[in-house]
C-alpha positions in Angstrom: -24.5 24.8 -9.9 -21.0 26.3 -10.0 -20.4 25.8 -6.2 -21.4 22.1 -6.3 -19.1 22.0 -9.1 -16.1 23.0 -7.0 -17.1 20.9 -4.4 -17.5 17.5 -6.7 -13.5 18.9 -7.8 -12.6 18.7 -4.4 -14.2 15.0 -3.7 -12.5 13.9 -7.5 -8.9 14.7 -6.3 -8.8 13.4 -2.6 -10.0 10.0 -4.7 -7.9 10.8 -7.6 -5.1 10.9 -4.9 -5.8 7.5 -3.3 -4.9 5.8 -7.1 -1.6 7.1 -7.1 1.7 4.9 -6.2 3.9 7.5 -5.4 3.3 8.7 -1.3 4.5 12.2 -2.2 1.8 12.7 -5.1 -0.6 11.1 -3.0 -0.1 13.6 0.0 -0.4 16.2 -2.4 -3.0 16.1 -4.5 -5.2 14.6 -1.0 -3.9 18.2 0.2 -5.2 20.1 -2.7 -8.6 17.9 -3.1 -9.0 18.8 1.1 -8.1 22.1 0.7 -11.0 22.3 -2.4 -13.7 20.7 -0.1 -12.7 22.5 3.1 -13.5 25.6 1.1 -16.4 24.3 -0.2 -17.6 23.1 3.3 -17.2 26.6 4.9 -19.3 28.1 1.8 -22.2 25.7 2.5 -21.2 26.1 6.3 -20.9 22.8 6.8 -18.2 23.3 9.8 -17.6 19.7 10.8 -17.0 18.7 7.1 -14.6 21.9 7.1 -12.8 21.3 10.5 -12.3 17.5 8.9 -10.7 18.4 5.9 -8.5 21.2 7.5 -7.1 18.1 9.4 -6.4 16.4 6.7 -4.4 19.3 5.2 -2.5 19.6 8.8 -1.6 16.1 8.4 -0.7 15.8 5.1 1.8 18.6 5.3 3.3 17.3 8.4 3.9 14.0 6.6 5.3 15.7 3.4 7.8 17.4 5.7 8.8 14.0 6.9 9.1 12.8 3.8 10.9 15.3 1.9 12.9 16.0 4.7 14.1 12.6 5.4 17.2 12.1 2.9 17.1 8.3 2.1 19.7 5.7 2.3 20.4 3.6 -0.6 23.0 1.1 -1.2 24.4 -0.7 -4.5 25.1 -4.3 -4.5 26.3 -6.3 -7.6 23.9 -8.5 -8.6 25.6 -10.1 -11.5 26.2 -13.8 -10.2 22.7 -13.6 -8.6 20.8 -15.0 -10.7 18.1 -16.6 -8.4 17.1 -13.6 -6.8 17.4 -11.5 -10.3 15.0 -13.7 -11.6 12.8 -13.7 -8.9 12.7 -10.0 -8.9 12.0 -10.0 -12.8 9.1 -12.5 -12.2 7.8 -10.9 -9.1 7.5 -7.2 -11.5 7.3 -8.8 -14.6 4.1 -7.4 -15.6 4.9 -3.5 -14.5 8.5 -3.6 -16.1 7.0 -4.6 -19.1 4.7 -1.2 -19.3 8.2 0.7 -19.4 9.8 -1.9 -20.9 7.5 -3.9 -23.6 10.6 -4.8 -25.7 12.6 -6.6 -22.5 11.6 -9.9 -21.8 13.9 -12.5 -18.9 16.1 -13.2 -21.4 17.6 -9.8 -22.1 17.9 -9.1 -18.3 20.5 -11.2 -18.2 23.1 -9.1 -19.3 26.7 -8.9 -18.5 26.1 -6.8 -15.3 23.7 -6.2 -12.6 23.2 -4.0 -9.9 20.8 -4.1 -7.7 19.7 -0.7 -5.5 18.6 -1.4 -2.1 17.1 0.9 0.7 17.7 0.2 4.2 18.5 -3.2 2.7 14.9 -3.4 0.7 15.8 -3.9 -2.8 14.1 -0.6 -4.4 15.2 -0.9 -7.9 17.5 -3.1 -10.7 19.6 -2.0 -13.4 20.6 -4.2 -16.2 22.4 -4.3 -18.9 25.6 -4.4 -20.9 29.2 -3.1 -20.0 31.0 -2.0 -23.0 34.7 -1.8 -23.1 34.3 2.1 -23.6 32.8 2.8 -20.6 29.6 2.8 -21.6 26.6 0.6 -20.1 24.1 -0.4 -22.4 20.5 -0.7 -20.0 17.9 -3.7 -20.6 15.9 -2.8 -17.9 16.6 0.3 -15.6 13.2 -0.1 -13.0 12.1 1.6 -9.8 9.5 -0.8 -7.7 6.4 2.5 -7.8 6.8 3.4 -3.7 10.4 4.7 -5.2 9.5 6.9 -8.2 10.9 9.9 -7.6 14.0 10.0 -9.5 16.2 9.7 -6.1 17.0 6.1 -7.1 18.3 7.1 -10.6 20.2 9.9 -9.2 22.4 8.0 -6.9 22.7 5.0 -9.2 23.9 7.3 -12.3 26.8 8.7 -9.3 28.0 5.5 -8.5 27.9 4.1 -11.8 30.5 7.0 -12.6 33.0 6.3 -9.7 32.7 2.7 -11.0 34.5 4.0 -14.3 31.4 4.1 -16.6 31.4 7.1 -18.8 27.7 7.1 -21.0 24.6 5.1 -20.6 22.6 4.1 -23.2 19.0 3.3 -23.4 17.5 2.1 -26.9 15.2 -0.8 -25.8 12.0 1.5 -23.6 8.3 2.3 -23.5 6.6 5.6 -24.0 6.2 5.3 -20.1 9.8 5.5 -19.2 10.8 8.6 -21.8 9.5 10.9 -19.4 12.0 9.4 -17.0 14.8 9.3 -18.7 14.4 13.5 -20.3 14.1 13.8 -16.4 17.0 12.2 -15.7 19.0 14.5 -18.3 19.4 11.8 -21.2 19.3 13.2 -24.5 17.7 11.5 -27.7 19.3 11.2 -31.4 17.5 8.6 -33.7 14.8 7.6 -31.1 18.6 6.3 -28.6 18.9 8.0 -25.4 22.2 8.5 -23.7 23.7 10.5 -21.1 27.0 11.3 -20.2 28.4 10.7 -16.9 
C-alpha cells in the first residue's frame, strides 16, 4: 500500500508539473515526479518504465542547464505616448493582471509614465504608473506575461529605473498574488504600502 503510494506521488507531480506557467518550475518538479516513478519502477522492476523516466530526468536537467545558464536580454522602451499598443497589451492580459491587480482597471494604467520591458524585442512585461517630482514612481500595474516569472524582469527594470533618476517605488494598489513578489523583490511594507528604495 505504501509503495503504490509513492508511486501515485510520483505520477501527481510529473502532472502537477505540466499545470505550471513557469518552464523552470515545470522542468523541476517533472524532474522530481520522474525521479519518484523511476524509483518506483525499479522497485516493481518495471525496467522500461524506469529506463523512461531516467530519460526524462537526463533531459530535464540538460534543459535546466540551458535555461539557467542562458543570461537573457531585455530591453526598456518608453511606452508613454503609446497608447495603442498599451492598450492592447492591457486588453490582451486583462483578465491575469487583474488576479495581481483586482483594484487596477484601463483607466489607472494610464498614468504619467510607461515602460514597457521587451525580450529579444518580445514585449515580456509593463510597468505603469506615476512619476513624482521626488523621484519616486508610484506603480498601477507592475506585470510579468507567466513564461517570465522569475523575478529577472523586475530586477533589471528596478536598475534601470535607478539610472533613470528614480529614487523609491511605491506599490499601494495590489493583490494578495503579487505580495509574494514584491517581499521578493526587497520592498518593504508599513500600513499595508510597499516601497523600495532604489
Amino acid at each position: 500500500m505504501l509503495l503504490e503510494l509513492f508511486g501515485y506521488l510520483g505520477s501527481l507531480l510529473v502532472i502537477v508539473s505540466l499545470m505550471m506557467s513557469s518552464v523552470v518550475k515545470l522542468r523541476v518538479f517533472n524532474t522530481v515526479g520522474s525521479l519518484v516513478s523511476a524509483i518506483y519502477a525499479l522497485v516493481i522492476r518495471s525496467y522500461p518504465l524506469a529506463l523512461m523516466n531516467f530519460c526524462i530526468i537526463l533531459i530535464n536537467i540538460f534543459n535546466l542547464v540551458k535555461l539557467l545558464g542562458s543570461t537573457r536580454h531585455y530591453d526598456l522602451v518608453d511606452g508613454s505616448g503609446d497608447q495603442g499598443y498599451l492598450s492592447y497589451f492591457l486588453d490582451y492580459y486583462k483578465e491575469d493582471i487583474a488576479a495581481f491587480f483586482p483594484k487596477t482597471d484601463g483607466s489607472l494604467c494610464t498614468g504619467s509614465k510607461t515602460f514597457i520591458v521587451c525580450c529579444d524585442a518580445a514585449p515580456v512585461g509593463l510597468l505603469t504608473g506615476t512619476a513624482g517630482e521626488d523621484g519616486s514612481f508610484e506603480v498601477a500595474v507592475d506585470y510579468a506575461v507567466p513564461k517570465f516569472r522569475d523575478c529577472s524582469i523586475g530586477k533589471f527594470l528596478y536598475s534601470e529605473l535607478e539610472e533613470k533618476g528614480f529614487k523609491k517605488i511605491i506599490c499601494r494598489q495590489y493583490g494578495p498574488k503579487h505580495e509574494p513578489y514584491l517581499k521578493k523583490m526587497g520592498f518593504a511594507e508599513k500600513d499595508g504600502v510597499y516601497e523600495k528604495l532604489l
